[in-house]
N, C-alpha and C positions, 0 to 999 in steps of 0.2 A: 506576378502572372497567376500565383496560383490562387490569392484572393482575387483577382480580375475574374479569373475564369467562375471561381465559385461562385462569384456573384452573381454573374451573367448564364448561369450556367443553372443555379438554384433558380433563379427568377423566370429564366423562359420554362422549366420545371412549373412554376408556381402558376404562371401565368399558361399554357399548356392543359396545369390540373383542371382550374378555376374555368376552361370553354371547354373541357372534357367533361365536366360534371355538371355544367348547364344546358349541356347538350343532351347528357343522358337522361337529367331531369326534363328536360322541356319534349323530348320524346316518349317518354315514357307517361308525361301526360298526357300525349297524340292530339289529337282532336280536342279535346278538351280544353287546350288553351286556347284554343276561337271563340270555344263557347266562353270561357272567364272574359273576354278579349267584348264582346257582345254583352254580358251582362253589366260589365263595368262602363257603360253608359246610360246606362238607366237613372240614376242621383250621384250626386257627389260622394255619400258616404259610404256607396257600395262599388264605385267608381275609384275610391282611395282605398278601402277593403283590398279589393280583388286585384288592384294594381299594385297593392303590396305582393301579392301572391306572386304575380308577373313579374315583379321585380326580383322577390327570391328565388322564381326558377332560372332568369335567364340575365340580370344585373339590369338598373337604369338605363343604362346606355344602350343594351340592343334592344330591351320594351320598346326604349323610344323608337327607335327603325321599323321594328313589328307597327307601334300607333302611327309612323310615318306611311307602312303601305299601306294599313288599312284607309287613311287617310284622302294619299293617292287612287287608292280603287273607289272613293266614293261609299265606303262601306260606317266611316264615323268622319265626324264634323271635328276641325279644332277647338272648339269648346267644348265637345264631349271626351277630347282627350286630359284637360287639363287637370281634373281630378284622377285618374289612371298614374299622371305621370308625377304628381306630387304620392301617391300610394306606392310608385314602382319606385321611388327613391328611398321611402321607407324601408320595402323589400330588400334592397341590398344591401342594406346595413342589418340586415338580420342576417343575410351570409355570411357579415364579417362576422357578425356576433357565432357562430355557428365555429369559424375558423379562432375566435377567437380562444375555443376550448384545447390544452392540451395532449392532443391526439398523436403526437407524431411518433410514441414506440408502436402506435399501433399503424404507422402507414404503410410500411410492406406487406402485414397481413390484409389489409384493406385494398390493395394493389392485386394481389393475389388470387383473393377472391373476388374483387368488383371482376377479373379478367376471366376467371373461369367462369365466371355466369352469364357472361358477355358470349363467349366463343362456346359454353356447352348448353345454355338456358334454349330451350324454343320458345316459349312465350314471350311473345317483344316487350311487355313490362317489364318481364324479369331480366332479359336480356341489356334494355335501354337501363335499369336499375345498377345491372352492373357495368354498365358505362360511367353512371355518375360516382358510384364505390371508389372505382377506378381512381377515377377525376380527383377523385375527394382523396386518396391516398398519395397521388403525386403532386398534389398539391402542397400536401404536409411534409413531403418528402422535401420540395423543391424549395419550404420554409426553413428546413430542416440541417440545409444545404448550405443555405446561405448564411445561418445562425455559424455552424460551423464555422465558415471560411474567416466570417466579421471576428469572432472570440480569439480568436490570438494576435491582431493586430487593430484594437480597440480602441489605443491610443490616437494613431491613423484619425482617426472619425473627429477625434476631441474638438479639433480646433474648424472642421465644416459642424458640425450641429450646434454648435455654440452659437454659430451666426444665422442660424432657423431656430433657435430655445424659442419658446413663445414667453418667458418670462419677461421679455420686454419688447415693448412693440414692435420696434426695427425689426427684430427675431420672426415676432409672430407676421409680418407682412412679407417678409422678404421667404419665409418657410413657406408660405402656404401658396407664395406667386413659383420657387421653386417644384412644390409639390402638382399642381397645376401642369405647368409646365411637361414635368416628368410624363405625368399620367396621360398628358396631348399626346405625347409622343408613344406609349405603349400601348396606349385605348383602355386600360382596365384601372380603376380606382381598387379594387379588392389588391394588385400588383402591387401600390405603391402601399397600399396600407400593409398589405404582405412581410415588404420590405422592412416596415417600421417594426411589424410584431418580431421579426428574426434579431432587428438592432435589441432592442427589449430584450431578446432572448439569450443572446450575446454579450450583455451587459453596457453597450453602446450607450444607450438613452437609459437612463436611471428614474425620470420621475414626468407623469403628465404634461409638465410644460415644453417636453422635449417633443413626443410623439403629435401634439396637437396640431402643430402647425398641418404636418404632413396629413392629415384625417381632413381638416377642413379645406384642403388647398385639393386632394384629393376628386374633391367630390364637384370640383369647377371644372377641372382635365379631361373627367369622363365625359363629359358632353360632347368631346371631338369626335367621338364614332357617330353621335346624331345629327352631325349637322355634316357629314361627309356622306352620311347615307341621304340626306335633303337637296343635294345639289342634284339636279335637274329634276327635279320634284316639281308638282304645281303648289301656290306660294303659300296656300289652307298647310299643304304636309311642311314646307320649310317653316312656319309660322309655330309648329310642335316642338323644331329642335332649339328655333331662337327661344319659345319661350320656356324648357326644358333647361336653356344655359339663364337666361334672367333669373331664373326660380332659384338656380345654385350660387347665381353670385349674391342675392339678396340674403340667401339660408348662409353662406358663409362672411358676408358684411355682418349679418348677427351673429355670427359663433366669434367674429374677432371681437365685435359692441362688449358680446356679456365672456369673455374667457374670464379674469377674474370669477366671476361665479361658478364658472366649469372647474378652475384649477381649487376652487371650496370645497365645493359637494358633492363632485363627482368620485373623491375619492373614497366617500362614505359608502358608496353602492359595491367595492369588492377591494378586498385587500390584494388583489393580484393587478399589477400593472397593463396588462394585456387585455385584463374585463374592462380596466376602467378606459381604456381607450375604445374600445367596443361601446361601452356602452354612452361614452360621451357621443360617439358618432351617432348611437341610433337615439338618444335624448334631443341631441339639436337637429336632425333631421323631423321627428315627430312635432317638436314644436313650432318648424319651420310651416310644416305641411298644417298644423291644425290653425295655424296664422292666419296664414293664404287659402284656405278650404273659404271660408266668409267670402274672400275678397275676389274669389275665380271670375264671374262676369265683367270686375272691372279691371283683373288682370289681365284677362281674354282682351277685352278691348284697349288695353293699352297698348300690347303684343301689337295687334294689329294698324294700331296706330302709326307703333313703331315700324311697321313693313308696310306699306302701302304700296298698293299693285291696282293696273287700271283694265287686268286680266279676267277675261270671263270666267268662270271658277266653274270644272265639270261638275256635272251632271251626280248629286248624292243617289244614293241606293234606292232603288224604291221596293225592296225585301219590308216589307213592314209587320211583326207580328200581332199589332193589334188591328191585323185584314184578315188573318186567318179561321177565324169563327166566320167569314163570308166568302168561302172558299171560291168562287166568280170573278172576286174583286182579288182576294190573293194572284189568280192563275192573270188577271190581268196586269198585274205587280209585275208577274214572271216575265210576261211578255215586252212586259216596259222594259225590263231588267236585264233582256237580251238584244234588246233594241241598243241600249246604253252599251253594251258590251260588244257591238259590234261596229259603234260608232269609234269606241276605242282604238278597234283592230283596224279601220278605215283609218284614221290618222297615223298610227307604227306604218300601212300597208304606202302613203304617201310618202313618212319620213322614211320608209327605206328606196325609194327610188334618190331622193335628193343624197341618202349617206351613199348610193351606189356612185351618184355622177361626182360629188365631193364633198370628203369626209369631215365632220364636227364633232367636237367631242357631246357635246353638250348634246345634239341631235340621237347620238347613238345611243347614250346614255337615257335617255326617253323612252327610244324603245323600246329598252330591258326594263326601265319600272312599268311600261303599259302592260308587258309581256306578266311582269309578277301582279298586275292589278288583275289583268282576267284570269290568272289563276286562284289569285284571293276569292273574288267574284264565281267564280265555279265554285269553289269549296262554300261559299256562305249559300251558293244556291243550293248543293247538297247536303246544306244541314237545315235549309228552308222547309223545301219538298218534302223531307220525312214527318218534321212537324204536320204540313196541308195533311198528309195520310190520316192523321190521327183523328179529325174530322170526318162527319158526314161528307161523301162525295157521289154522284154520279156516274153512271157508267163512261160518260162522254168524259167527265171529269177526271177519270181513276187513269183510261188510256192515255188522254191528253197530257198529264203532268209526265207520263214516260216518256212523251215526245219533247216536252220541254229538256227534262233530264238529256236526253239526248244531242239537242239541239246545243245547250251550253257547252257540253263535252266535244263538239264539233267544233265550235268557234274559241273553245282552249285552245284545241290542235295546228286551227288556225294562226294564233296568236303565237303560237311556237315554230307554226313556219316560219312566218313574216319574222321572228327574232334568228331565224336561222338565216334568213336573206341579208340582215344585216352582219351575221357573222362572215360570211362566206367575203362580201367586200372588207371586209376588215382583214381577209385573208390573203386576199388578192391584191390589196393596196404593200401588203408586207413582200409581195413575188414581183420583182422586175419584168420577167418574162412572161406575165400571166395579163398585161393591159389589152385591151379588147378594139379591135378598129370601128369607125363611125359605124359603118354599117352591124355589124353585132350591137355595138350600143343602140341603133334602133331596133333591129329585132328585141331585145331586150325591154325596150321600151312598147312597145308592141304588146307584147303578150303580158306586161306590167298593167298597161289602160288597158286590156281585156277583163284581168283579173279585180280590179278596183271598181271598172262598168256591173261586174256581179257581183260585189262586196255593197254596191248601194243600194242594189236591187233585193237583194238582203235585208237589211236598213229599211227600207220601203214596206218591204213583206211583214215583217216584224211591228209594224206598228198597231197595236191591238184596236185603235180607231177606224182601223180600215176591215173594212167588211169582206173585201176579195181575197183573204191570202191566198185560197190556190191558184185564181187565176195570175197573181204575181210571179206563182210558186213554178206555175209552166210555163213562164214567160226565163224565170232563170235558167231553167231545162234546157229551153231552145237556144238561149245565150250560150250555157254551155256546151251545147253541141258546139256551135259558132266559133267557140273558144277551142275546144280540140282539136278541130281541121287547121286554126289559128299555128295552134300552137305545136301539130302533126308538120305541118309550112315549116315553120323554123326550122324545128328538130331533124329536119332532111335536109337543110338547108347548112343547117349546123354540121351535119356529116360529112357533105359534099365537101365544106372548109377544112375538115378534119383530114377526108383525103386527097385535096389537095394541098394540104398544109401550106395553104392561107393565115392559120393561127397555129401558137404555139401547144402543142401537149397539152401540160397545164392550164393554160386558158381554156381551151375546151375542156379538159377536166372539170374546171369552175364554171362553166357557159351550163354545164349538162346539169350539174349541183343546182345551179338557181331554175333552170326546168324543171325539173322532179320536183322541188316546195312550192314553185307556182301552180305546178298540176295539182299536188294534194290539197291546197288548198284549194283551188275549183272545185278536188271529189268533196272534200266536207260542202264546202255552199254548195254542192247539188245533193248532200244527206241532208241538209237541214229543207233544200228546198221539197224533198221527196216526203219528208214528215209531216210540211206543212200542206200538201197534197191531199193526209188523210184524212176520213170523212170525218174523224172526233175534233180535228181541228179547228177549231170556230168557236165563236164568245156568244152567249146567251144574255144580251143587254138587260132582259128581263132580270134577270140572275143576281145580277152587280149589286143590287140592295138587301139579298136576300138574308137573313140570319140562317145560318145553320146550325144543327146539334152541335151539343163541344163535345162529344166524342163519337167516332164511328161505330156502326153498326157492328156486332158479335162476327167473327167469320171462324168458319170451323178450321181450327188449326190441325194439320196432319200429325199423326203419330210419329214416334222419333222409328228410323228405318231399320233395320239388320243389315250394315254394310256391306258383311259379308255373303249374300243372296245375291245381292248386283257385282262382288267382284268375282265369287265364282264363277257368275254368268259372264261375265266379262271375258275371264281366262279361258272362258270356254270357246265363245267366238272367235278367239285371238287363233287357239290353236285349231281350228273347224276346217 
């Protein structure tokens, strides 16, 4: 029991450190890994560059999910992920390499301190920094754990790693379809390699041929977090994680081809047992990827071959930064960009009546990736926007992109009701006492086609080919009055049932829950429509071709203030 528990015990430790300290890495990058996330489709070799970086902040398996939503939002193509995720596979093999060094007298002091810069730092760098310290120290700790528990009963192991040795084949097939296995079931390949450095450490495994199985079987396993974040995806994002798992079994059908050569010269690169399994991981992953880098377009279309879909394929991004020196045509982009993003929320806003009337997984599950694709899509449009700033602009132009800002940040909040709508019946289908009689299901229904009659009209407005937005825009106005007396109707009506306890407690609890998201989502489509009311709102067709300066005009930037002038005054009103 007390090796059972060490094991299990060291490993969720290991496995715990290893998403504490990709977390604190990958925060502490903030924003910035959008932008790596963005540039790494520009070519392949900056594509494999950057998606190594991706890889060493957050591991292969969750980049893929990241290139997954991006994917799903419309934001990158699967063929501009397929260099990313040969580069993010790289990346995590330079984590191992990283774990590979022996750190662990020093993981308590590493604990200690990633935790007080964590809980005493202000600065979110420093703070997100000492999350990954953190990470990084319970990590070694949870190697550390397990090294222990394995060293006094090493015999124990003799006769299972005999039958994974990679010194003969059976060994090497049967080790690396085990190691696989394992890693399916944990989600993290760094875990099982983990595992292997503590046997090493332990004296379990004595030479290359033992640890290898486990490193290349490894790196097949991880791919179950990709393609479990793919399921209800559209078939462009599930086409990232199938071809994210081909890319590993091809990279470990060659690490079984050429092991002989690995069990050579690999152990020429470090007299320590633990480098040389590091580094054999990060040599056959490099060589795998500079393989496949040539062969990407025909890999893409194999992939796709291999999935054939007779499904329309949404709508790509139309954020383009080589429109932004014709800032007319950018702000046209924008308009596209919000049209697309509300066509989005118009399909969650239908899939949530059918998950109201009866539940699918698969259904419900759509509307959480549409919900993270317009969030993706806000955040790309707010790192859009700042770039347009940087350009010559118009006065028409300079107010207009803060109504666009606006307008996206409206149809987010949107996109978060309508995900709220579908939680609330997922809450209700769990409460016996909480089912709703026909008539509630029509008023329900009711005020749902109210809400989706303004969500198209929206849709409508938004199209930058149409010359009328305002008169659209008070055409939603009026709608939404319409919708309020609507929806005033119910809610009195809804009460009246409350006190005549027609319905139970709880269901009216939940009846008044899905009012309140259907309301707020009207109030945003009537901010979006009140924005587009204003007089800068409108497209200058003449404009659309126009070149502008690549950088904007000088603006006198204010002096830095004396805060303390305004807080005096402050305290002074307060007490007045």
């Amino acid at each position: 029991m007390k090796l059972l528990f060490g094991l299990l015990g060291g490993l969720a430790l290991f496995i715990f450190g290893m998403r504490t300290m990709s977390a604190g890495l990958s925060a502490a990058v903030g924003e910035g890994m959008r932008g790596i996330i963005a540039k790494a489709t520009r070519n392949r070799l900056s594509g494999i560059g950057l998606g190594g970086t991706i890889g060493f902040l957050v591991q292969s398996s969750a980049s893929t999910v990241l290139f997954i939503g991006f994917i799903n939002a419309g934001l990158m193509t699967f063929s501009q992920s397929i260099a990313p995720i040969l580069g993010a596979n790289i990346g995590t093999t330079l984590s191992i390499q990283l774990i590979s060094f022996k750190l662990s007298d020093y993981c308590l002091a590493g604990i200690f301190i990633g935790l007080m810069l964590h809980l005493l730092a202000h600065k979110p760098r420093v703070k997100n920094g000492g999350l990954a310290l953190l990470g990084f120290g319970l990590l070694f700790l949870g190697m550390t754990i397990m090294g222990d528990a394995i060293r006094p009963h090493r015999e124990l192991f003799e006769p299972w790693l005999a039958r994974i040795n990679g010194s003969t084949l059976s060994g090497l097939l049967i080790g690396t379809v085990a190691a696989a296995l394992i890693t399916g079931i944990v989600q993290s390949s760094g875990a099982v390699i983990g595992m292997g450095f503590a046997m090493v450490s332990a004296g379990a495994i004595t030479d290359l041929q033992g640890i290898y199985p486990m490193i290349i079987g490894a790196n097949i396993g991880t791919c179950v977090t990709g393609l479990l974040g793919s399921i209800g995806t559209t078939i462009e994002a599930r086409r990232v994680a199938i071809g994210h798992l081909l890319f590993n079994i091809a990279s470990t059908a060659l690490a079984v081809a050429t092991a002989p050569l690995f069990y050579k010269y690999i152990p020429l690169t470090s007299g320590d047992l633990i480098h040389q399994a590091a580094n054999a991981n990060t040599i056959k992953m490099v060589l795998s990827a500079l393989i496949f880098l040539p062969l990407v377009p025909a890999f893409g279309k194999l992939v796709v071959l291999l999935t054939p879909s007779k499904t329309v394929q949404p709508e790509p991004s139309f954020l383009d930064d080589k429109l932004l020196n014709r800032p007319e045509q950018a702000i046209f982009a924008c308009l596209r960009e919000l049209q697309r993003t509300t066509r989005i929320c118009a399909q969650s806003l239908r899939l949530a009546a059918e998950e109201f009337l009866q539940h699918n997984a698969k259904r419900a599950k759509l509307i959480r990736v549409n919900e993270q694709s317009v969030n993706a899509i806000k955040a790309a449009m707010r790192d859009y926007l700042p770039k347009l700033t940087r350009h010559y602009l118009s006065k028409r132009q300079s107010i207009l992109i803060g109504h666009l800002d606006r307008c996206m940040s409206d149809l987010e909040r949107v996109g978060d009701h309508i995900d709220n709508l579908s939680d609330i019946a997922k809450r209700q289908r769990s409460i016996s006492t909480a089912r709703f009689s026909p008539e509630v299901i029509e008023d329900w229904l009711s005020i749902h086609r109210a809400v989706e009659h303004l969500l198209a009209k929206v849709i409508e407005s938004l199209d930058p080919e149409t010359a009328n937005f305002q008169e659209i825009a008070k055409e939603i106005i009026e709608l939404r009055k319409e919708y309020s007396e609507t929806a005033i109707a119910v809610r009195n009506a809804h009460f009246q049932r409350v006190e005549e306890k027609t319905i139970t407690p709880i269901a009216g609890l939940l009846f008044s829950d899905y009012l309140s998201n259907f309301w707020r989502i009207s109030k945003h489509i009537k901010n979006i429509a009140l924005a587009e009311q204003q007089p800068q709102f409108w497209l200058k067709r003449e404009k659309l071709s126009k070149v502008m300066s690549a950088e904007a005009p000088g603006y006198a930037v204010p002096d830095h203030i004396n805060p303390g002038d305004y807080l005096d005054k402050l305290q002074s009103d307060n007490y007045r």
